[in-house]
Every structure is written in C-alpha cells, then in structure tokens.
C-alpha positions, 0 to 999 in steps of 0.5 A: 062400797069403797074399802082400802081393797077395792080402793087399791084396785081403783087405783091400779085400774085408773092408773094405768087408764091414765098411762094408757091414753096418751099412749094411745093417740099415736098408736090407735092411728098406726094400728086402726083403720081411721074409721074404727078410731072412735069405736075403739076408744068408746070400748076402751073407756066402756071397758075402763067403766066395767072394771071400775065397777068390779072394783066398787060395787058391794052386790054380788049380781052388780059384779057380773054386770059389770064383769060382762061390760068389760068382758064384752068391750075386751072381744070387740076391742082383741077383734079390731087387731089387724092380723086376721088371727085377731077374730079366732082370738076373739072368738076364742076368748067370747066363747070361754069368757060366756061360760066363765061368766054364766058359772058366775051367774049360777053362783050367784044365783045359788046365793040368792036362792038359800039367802034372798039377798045379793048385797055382799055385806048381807050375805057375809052375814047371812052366809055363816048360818046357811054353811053346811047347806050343799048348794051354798058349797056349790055356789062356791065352786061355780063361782071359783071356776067362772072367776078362775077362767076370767082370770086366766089360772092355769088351765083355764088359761087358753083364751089369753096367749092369742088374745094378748098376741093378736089384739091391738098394742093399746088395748093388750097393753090396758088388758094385760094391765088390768083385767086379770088384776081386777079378776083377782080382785073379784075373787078375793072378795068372794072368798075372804069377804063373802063365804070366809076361810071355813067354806074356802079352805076347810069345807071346800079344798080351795087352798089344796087344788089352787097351789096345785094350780098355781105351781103347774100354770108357773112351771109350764107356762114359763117353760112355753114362754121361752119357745114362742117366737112372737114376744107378745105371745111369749109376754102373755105365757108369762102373764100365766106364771105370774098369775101363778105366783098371785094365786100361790099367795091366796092360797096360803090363807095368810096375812103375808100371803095375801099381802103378797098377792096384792102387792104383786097385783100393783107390780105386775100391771107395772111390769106388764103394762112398761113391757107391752108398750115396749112391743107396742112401740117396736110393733109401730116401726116394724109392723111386727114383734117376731123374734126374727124381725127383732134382731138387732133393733137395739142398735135402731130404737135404744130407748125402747130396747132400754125401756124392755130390759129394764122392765124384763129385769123387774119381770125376773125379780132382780132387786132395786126392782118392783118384781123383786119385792113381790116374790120377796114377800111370796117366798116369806109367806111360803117359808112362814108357811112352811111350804120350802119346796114352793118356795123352791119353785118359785125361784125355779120360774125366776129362773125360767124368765131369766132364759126367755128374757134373754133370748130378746137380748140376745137377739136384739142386741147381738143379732144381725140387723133384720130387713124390717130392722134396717129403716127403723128409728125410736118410736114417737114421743107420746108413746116413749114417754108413757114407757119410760114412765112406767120403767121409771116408776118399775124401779121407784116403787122397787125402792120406795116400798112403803106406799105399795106395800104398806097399802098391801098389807092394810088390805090383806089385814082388812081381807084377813080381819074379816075372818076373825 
C-alpha cells in the first residue's frame, strides 16, 4: 500500500541505493576479495529488496519478512569486512537483531490472536473495539521494544558502534543511510496508523519512556563520540544522537513534531551517507580511518576532506545546511510544546558535535603528515563524484526546503489525520 509516507521513504531507500552503486564499483574491488564481489553485491540489492518491502507492504506479518530479509543480508554483508572485529560485530548484531525480530513476531502474533487479521487497514479498524484488552497493550509493547532494538534507540543501541565500524565502506555507507530510517518507518506505522494515540501515549507511557530515551541516547552517545579514535566508530555514536533527535519528535505526538522527525529521516541519510563515503574514500588510500593515521591528510586528499567538513557542518545544524532545518523544525515542536528544557538539550548535542567534528579538523588539517598519510592522494573519480553529490545535495535541500519539508509535513498530517 503506497501513502505519501511509506512514499517518502521509497524514495529516500532508493535514492540513496542509487548514490550507493556507482560508489561502490571502485570500493567493493579494494575492500573484497575477488571471490566475494558477486555475493556482496547480491546481499546489497537483497538488502535494498528488504527495505523496499518494509516500506510498501499494508500486512503486518509481511513487514517482519521483510524486516528479517534485510536484516539477514545486513550480518552477512557487516561479516565481509576485512578486520577480523567484522564477525564479532557480526555476530553481535545477529544475536540482538534475532531477539529485535522474534519481539516483533510475538507482536504481531498478539494481533492476530484478538483480530484474526494481519492487514494493517483491517487492524486499524478493528483495533479500536478490542482497546482495553491486555494482550492488545502487550502487543503494543513487544512491538515497540523489537522495532526500538532495530533501530538502534538508546539502549538498545550496542549492535550498531561496531557494525558501522568493521563493515565494509559500501555497505556502512548504504546501512547507516537507510536501515534505521526504514526502522522508524516501521514504527511510525504501527503507532499512528495501527494502535492510535490512545493505546501509544495515553493507555500505554510510550511518549514519557521515549523522551526519556531519547534525551539520555543524545546526551551520551554524543559525549562517547568524542573519545573514539576510529572516525567510523565515532560516526556511528553520532548515528545514536541523531536517532535521539528523530524519536524526540515522535514522542511529542504532534504535527511539527512528527514533521520534524520525517524530515530529519530524509537529512540524516543525506548527512550520514556524504560522511561515511568521505571514510570510505580516505579508508581506500590509507587502509585505515584512525584518527592518528588521519593527520594531515587534508593537505593529500582535499577533495574528500572538503566533502567531510562540509557534511560534519550540516551533521552540527549550521544553517544554509540540511542539518539546520531539521533541528530548526525540532526545537519548534519542543518549544510549541512547551518542552524549553528539551529544547536546551537539543542544542546541548549540537554543542557536543561541534567538539568531535572538530577534532578530525583539528587533526587532519593542522596535524603532522602520519606515514600512511604521506603517499596518499585524492580517491577515484566514481567514488569522489557520488560524495560530492551528496555534500551538494546536503546543502541544496538545506536552502531549498520546499520539496523535503513540504513532503514532511504531508506525511506528518497524513500520520497525524489518522488519529482524528
């Protein structure tokens, strides 16, 4: 069933597929072994498939097929990287995404049992006359915790530091892009669209437990951020604040809110997916992305640095940027809200990203050329190109906002409408 949300995220997911490909070619036959090449691009698309599917199907059980298809090709395609950390992270994540998974089962297995249906138009309709029944709100609540662990809110976020890290730059760049988005997605649906406010944030203290969440994954994963010496590890903390800000929204149950939300799922992909290929290109001509083996690579590859500068600025929400439009729309909702102090918080993180994107400044630039440092020159065409398309595209969408978040807050009245 296509909407103007599920819409919205088909259109991130493929975007960014499309960004990813052509990226790809040159950095799949550096990080690969020759053999592989082939079984990593068929988990790529399976992958691409799986999150396609979470985003158009209207059944409940269909989501969780294809929520395990792309989870499945996620832990073979995280497994293919070339530090040996890559299985650990692997594994790691196959254990915590089996139990995320089998919570969403039962869930939708409650469903089933007190509606007899698994199409999610049915149960929103169904679902009203049943609201009181016990096993409906522990439905609910297997749901929440299995789709929270896939999408990495704090704390069920300790899966995804090493999987980002240790996977292959292709596939952290694709995964970091678009999984969690699809993940929130998912929620969205199940909340606004299946149970309703009522069962979400007045039956059930979804709205209270998430802010809560959401503040502590901001604050903390921002403060861990800044002591990693892997940039992909510190990357992937910051992916946990970020995903902070976009439950903050859900939680404040409003139009801005949720418009917030959406349109910081369509930013973060951008910001996310221009960083991580910056990694990716300097991980191809040094064969590391240490902070250490980093300094002063700016001076060697000032393409790629420029590209990570400018996207770390629209990560921190400086304006002219993508980043600064969403926390714009976030600190609206909280202060429409009435919420001042998680507005405070909000700006707080900024503030934290400001210290750990400065510190690869600081290092890259004014640092003493490192011996991996001292051969290195700008990466190839194919892979600079989709960067800067993305960098570019950062800072278009940061001034001309009337697509992304005109988009947004149709989907947030459509999400929102269904509650009328």
């Amino acid at each position: 069933r296509i909407d103007v949300v599920s819409a919205y995220l088909v259109l991130i997911v493929s975007g960014i597929a499309a960004v990813t490909m052509p990226y790809a070619w040159r950095s799949v036959a550096k990080e690969i072994p020759e053999k592989n090449i082939a079984f990593f691009y068929a988990l790529l698309l399976l992958c691409l498939s799986g999150l396609l599917g979470m985003s158009v199907t209207g059944d409940a059980f269909n989501l969780f097929v294809f929520l395990e298809i792309s989870s499945l090709s996620m832990y073979s395609l995280i497994a293919l990287g070339r530090d040996r950390r890559a299985l650990t992270a692997s594994f790691q994540y196959l254990v915590m995404g089996t139990i995320g998974g089998t919570f969403v089962l039962i869930g939708v297995g409650f469903l089933y049992v007190i509606t007899g249906t698994l199409n999610m138009a049915d149960l929103a309709r169904l679902l009203p006359e049943v609201s009181q029944i016990r096993t409906l709100h522990t439905a609910f609540a297997f749901l929440a915790v299995g789709i929270g662990l896939k999408l990495a809110v704090f704390p069920l976020h300790l899966w995804l530091p090493n999987a980002y890290a240790f996977a292959p730059s292709t596939a952290t760049v694709f995964i970091a892009a678009t999984a969690t988005k699809v993940a929130v997605y998912a929620l969205l649906r199940f909340i606004f669209s299946v149970f309703g406010v009522q069962v979400a944030y007045v039956d059930l203290p979804l709205g209270e437990i998430f802010i809560v969440l959401a503040v502590i994954g901001i604050l903390s994963a921002s403060t861990v951020a800044i002591f990693q010496d892997n940039i992909k590890r510190m990357l992937a903390y910051s992916s946990v604040a970020q995903i902070g800000y976009i439950v903050a929204g859900i939680c404040l149950a409003t139009t801005t809110g949720l418009t917030a939300s959406l349109l910081h799922l369509f930013n973060h992909a951008l910001m996310k997916g221009a960083l991580f290929m910056a990694m990716g290109c300097f991980f191809y001509q040094l064969g590391s992305v240490r902070l250490d083996d980093l300094s002063g690579i700016a001076r060697k590859m000032p393409w790629t640095f420029s590209a990570f500068v400018l996207a770390g600025l629209s990560l921190i929400g400086v304006p002219l940027t993508v980043g600064f439009i969403s926390k714009w729309y976030l600190v609206i909702a909280t202060l429409q809200s009435g919420l001042w102090w998680l507005a405070v918080l909000v700006l707080a993180g900024t503030l934290l990203a400001v210290i750990y994107i400065w510190r690869v400044v600081e290092t890259a630039w004014f640092g003493t050329p490192s011996v991996r440092a001292s051969d290195a020159r700008e990466a190839p065409l194919p892979m600079l190109a989709m960067t800067w398309l993305l960098v570019i595209a950062n800072l278009y969408f940061g001034v001309q906002t009337d697509l992304t978040a005109g988009i947004a807050t149709i989907a947030a009245e459509a999400l929102m409408g269904t509650l009328r």
